[in-house]
N, C-alpha and C positions, 0 to 999 in steps of 0.2 A: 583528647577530650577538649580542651584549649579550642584547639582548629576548627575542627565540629560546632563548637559555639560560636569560634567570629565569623563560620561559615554562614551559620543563620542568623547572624547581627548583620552580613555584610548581604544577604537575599531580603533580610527585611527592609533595610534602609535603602540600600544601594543596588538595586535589581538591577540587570541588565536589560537589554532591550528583547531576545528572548526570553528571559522569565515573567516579562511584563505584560509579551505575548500570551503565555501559558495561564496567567493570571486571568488574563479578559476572556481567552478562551472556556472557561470555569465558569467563570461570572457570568458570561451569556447562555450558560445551557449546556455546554461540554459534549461531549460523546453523544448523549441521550436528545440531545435537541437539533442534532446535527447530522451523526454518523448514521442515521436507520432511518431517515425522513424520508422518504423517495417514493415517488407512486410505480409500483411493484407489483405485480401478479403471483399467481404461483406457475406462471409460464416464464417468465422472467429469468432469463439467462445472467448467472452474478458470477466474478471472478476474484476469488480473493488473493491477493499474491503478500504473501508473508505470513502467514498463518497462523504460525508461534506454539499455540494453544488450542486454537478454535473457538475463543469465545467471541469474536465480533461474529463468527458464522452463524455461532451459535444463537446470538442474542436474533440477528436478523434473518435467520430460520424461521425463531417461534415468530416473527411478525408477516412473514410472506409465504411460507412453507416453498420457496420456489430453490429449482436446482441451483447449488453455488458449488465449483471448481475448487477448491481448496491447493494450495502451492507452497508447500513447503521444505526445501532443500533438507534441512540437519535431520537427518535420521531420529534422533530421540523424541523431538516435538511431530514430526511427522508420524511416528509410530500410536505415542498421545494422541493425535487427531484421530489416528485410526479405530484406537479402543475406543475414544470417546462418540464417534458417528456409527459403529459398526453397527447399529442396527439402522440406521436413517441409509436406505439407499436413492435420494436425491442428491444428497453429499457425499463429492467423489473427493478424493485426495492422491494430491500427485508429491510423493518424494523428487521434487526438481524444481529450480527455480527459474524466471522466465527474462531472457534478456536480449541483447541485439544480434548476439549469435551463440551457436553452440559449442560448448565446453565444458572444460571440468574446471573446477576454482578452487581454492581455499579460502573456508572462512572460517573465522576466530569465534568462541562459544561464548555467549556473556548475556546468557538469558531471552528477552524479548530487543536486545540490542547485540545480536549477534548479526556480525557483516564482515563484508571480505577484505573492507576498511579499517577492522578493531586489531586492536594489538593484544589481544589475549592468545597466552599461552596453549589453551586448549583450543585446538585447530582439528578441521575436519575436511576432506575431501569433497564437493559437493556437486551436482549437473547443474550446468545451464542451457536453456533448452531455447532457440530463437522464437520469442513470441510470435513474428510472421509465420514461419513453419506450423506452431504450434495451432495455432487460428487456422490456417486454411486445409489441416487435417482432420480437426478437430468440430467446426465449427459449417455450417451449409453455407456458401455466398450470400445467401441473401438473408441470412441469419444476425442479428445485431446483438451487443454485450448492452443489457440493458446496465448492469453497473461492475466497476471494475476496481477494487479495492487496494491501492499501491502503498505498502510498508517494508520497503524493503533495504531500510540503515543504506541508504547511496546507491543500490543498484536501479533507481526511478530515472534517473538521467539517463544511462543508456536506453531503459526500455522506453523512455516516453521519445527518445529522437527517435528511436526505431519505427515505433507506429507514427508518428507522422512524415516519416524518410518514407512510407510506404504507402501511407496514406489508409493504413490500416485505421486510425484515428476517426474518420467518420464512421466506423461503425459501433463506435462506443459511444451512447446515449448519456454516460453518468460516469467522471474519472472524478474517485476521489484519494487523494497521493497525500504523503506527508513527508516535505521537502526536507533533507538531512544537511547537513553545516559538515562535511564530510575532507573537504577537499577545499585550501583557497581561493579557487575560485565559481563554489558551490551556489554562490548568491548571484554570481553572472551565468553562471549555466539553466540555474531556476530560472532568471528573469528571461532569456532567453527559450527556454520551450513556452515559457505563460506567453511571449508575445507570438509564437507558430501556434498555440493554442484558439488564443482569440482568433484566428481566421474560420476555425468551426465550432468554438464552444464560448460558453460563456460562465464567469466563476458564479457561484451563487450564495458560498461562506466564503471567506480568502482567512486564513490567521497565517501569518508568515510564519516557516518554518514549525507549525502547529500541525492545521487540516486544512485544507482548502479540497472545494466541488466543482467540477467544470459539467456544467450540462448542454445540449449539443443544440445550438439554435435553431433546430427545425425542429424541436423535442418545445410542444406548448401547454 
């Protein structure tokens, strides 16, 4: 009880530099003034990679009604997405998650913070599916991801080097990623994909280690 309270004496007073982030993030608009902003169609190709639950699909469903990719590796929330879209068939969901190459992983279970970086006990065997592959199966060449949704607790660094190792990256009109503190040098690997970024997008929010939007400089 003790802990718990100097926990929240020690976030009021003494924030760190991300909670100060998460703060202003709030203060400006949050989720709602940020996450669903985007000029969308209902032809508008979205990708959501982390899934969890299905409510950001959900929320930016009801606003574009366009087809959205759902990517969910853990079976139990992937199964939830499935009851919960199973009558919407613009909403596909895929049990697999997407990254620099194919494999099988282990990830740790710990809610909407389940990653293959978590030390939780409850462990799960999961696919990873090489997003290259997966795009040019899946997707026509001359076909573009109008927005492409990345929560994926650390697995965004391999997938964001991969699409621009491939150059798959120009064909995404709208990346919006939420960078994880996962690994020591998680803030030199972020700083490093934002500057191979800026050579074809541009941020249009940034909140470090929040949400940040890359939109693609010939997108006016």
């Amino acid at each position: 009880m003790f802990s718990r309270k100097a926990s929240k004496l020690r976030r009021k007073y003494f924030p760190t530099p991300q909670e100060l982030m998460v703060r202003k993030w709030h203060a400006d608009g949050g989720d709602y003034a940020f996450r669903f902003n985007y000029d969308l169609s209902d032809q508008s190709i979205v990708l959501d990679l982390g899934g969890y639950e299905g409510q950001w699909a959900s929320d930016l469903f009801a606003r574009y009604q366009c087809p959205i990719f759902i990517f969910e590796p853990v079976a139990a929330f992937a199964n939830r997405i499935r009851d919960r879209f199973a009558k919407n068939k613009t909403i596909q969901v895929h049990q697999y998650g997407l990254g620099d190459v194919s494999r099988s992983e282990e990830i740790s279970i710990a809610g909407d913070g389940s990653s293959v970086f978590g030390k939780s006990r409850n462990k799960e065997t999961i696919e990873i599916i090489d997003i290259s592959e997966w795009i040019e199966s899946n997707l026509r060449t001359d076909q573009s991801i109008d927005l492409m949704k990345i929560n994926v607790e650390g697995g965004e660094y391999e997938l964001l080097d991969r699409l621009i190792e491939t150059h798959l990256v120009d064909r995404i009109k709208n990346i919006q990623v939420q960078f994880h503190q996962v690994l020591p040098d998680s803030a030199a690997r972020m700083e490093r994909i934002q500057s191979q970024l800026m050579k074809t997008h541009t941020p249009t929010y940034q909140y470090t280690f929040v949400w940040e939007n890359w939109k693609h400089k010939n997108i006016h």
